[in-house]
C-alpha positions in Angstrom: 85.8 26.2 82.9 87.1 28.4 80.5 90.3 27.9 81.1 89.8 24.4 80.5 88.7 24.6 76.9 91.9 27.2 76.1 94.1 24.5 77.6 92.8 22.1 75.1 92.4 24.3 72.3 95.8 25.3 72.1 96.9 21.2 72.8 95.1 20.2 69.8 97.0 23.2 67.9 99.9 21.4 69.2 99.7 18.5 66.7 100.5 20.9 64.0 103.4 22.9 65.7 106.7 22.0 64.7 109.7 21.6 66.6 113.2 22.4 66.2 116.1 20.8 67.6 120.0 20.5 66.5 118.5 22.1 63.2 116.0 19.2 62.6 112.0 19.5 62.9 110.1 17.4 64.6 106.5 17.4 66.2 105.5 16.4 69.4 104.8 12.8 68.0 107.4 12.3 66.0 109.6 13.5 69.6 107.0 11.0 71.8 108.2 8.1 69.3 111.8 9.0 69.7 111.9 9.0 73.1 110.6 5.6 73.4 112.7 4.3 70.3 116.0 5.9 72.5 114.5 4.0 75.6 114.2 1.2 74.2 117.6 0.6 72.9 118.6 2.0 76.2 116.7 -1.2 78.3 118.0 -3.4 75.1 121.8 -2.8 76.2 121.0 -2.7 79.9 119.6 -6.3 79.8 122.3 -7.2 76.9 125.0 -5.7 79.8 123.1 -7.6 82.8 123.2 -10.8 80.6 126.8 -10.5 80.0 127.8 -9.9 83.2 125.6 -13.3 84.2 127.4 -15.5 81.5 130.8 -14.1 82.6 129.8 -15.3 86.6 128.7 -18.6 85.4 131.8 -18.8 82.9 133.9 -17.8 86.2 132.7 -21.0 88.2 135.6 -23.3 89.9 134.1 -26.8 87.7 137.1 -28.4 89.2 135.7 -27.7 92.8 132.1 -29.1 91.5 133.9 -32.6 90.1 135.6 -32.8 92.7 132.1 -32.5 94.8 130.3 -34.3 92.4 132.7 -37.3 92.6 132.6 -37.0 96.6 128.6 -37.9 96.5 129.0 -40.5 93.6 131.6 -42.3 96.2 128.7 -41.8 98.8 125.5 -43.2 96.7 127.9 -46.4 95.5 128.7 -46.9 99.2 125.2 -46.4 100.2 124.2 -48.6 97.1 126.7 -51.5 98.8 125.7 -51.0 102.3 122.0 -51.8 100.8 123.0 -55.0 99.0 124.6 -56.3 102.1 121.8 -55.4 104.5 119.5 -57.2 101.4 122.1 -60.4 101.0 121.8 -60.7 105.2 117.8 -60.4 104.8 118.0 -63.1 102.5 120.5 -65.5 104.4 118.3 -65.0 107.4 115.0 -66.0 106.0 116.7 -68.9 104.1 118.0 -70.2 107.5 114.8 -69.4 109.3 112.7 -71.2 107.1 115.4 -74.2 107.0 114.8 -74.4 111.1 111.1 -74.0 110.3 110.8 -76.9 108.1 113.2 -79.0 110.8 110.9 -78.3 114.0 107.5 -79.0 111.2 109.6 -82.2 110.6 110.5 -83.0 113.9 106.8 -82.3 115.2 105.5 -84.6 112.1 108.0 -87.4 113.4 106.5 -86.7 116.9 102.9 -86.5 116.1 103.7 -90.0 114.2 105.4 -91.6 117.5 102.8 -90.4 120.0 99.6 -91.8 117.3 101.6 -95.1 117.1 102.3 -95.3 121.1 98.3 -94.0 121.1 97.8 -97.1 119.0 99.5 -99.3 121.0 98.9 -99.1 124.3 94.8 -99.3 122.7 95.8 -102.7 121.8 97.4 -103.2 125.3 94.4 -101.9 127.1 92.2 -103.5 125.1 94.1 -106.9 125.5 94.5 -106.4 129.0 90.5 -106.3 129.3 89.9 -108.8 127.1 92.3 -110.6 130.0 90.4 -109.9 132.6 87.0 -110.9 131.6 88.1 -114.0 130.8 89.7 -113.7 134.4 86.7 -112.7 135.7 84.2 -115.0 133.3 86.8 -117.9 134.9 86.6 -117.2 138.4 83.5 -116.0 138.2 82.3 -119.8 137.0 84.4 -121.1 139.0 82.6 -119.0 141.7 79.8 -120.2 140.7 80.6 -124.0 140.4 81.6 -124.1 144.0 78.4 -122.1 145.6 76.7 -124.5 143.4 78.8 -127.8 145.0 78.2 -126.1 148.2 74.4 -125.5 147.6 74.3 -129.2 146.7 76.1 -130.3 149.5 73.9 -128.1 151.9 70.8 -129.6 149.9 71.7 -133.0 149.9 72.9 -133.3 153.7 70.5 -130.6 155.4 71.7 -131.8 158.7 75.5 -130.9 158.5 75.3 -127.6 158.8 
């Protein structure tokens, strides 16, 4: 462990040691700021250099080629944009001409619904009539039935001998 303590006995009698390079004196700090001063400017024009050589690719770009692309999709989206309008316009014709057939066959099954209630009604009457008929039919021959079992139960009563 000795050694130890030496080492940082003579690095803390570093701090006052002076260098000297290209006739100028310096110490170790005054060479550690430097050093990163010098690096520093050094990454500065690197990333000034990289940036440079980005504008100059970006300022190199074919635009022309890009319009001409550019132009090529806006064609696309306007046809695209037509095609959907048509496809809407046909939507729209066929539900207008569905729902014109729609309110036809609802028509046509009101006018229906009206003639069958009305032949409904009618042939009620008919029936009806037609029964009304035949009781009086029947309420007709049924007296007259009735008169001649009565003329023959009177003639039977008043001659019991002729039978």
């Amino acid at each position: 462990m000795s050694d130890l303590g030496d080492d940082i006995e003579r690095l803390e009698g570093l701090a006052d040691k002076r260098m000297s390079i290209g006739g100028y004196r310096f110490t170790p700090s005054q060479l550690a700021m430097a050093l990163a001063g010098i690096s520093s400017l050094i990454g500065a024009l690197y990333a000034g250099f990289v940036m440079y050589q980005k504008i100059e690719e970006v300022a190199g770009l074919d635009l022309g080629a890009y319009e001409q692309k550019m132009e090529v999709m806006d064609a696309k989206v306007q046809e695209s944009l037509d095609y959907a309008r048509d496809i809407k316009n046909g939507l729209r014709d066929d539900i207008l001409r569905i729902e014109k057939q729609t309110d036809r066959v609802e028509d046509m099954v009101r006018n229906t619904e009206e003639k069958v209630r009305v032949m409904i009604d009618d042939a009620e009457i008919r029936f009806e009539s037609k029964r009304e008929q035949l009781r009086a039919s029947q309420s007709a021959d049924m007296k007259e039935l009735e008169d001649r079992m009565n003329a023959k139960l009177q003639r039977a009563l008043d001659n019991p001998l002729a039978n």
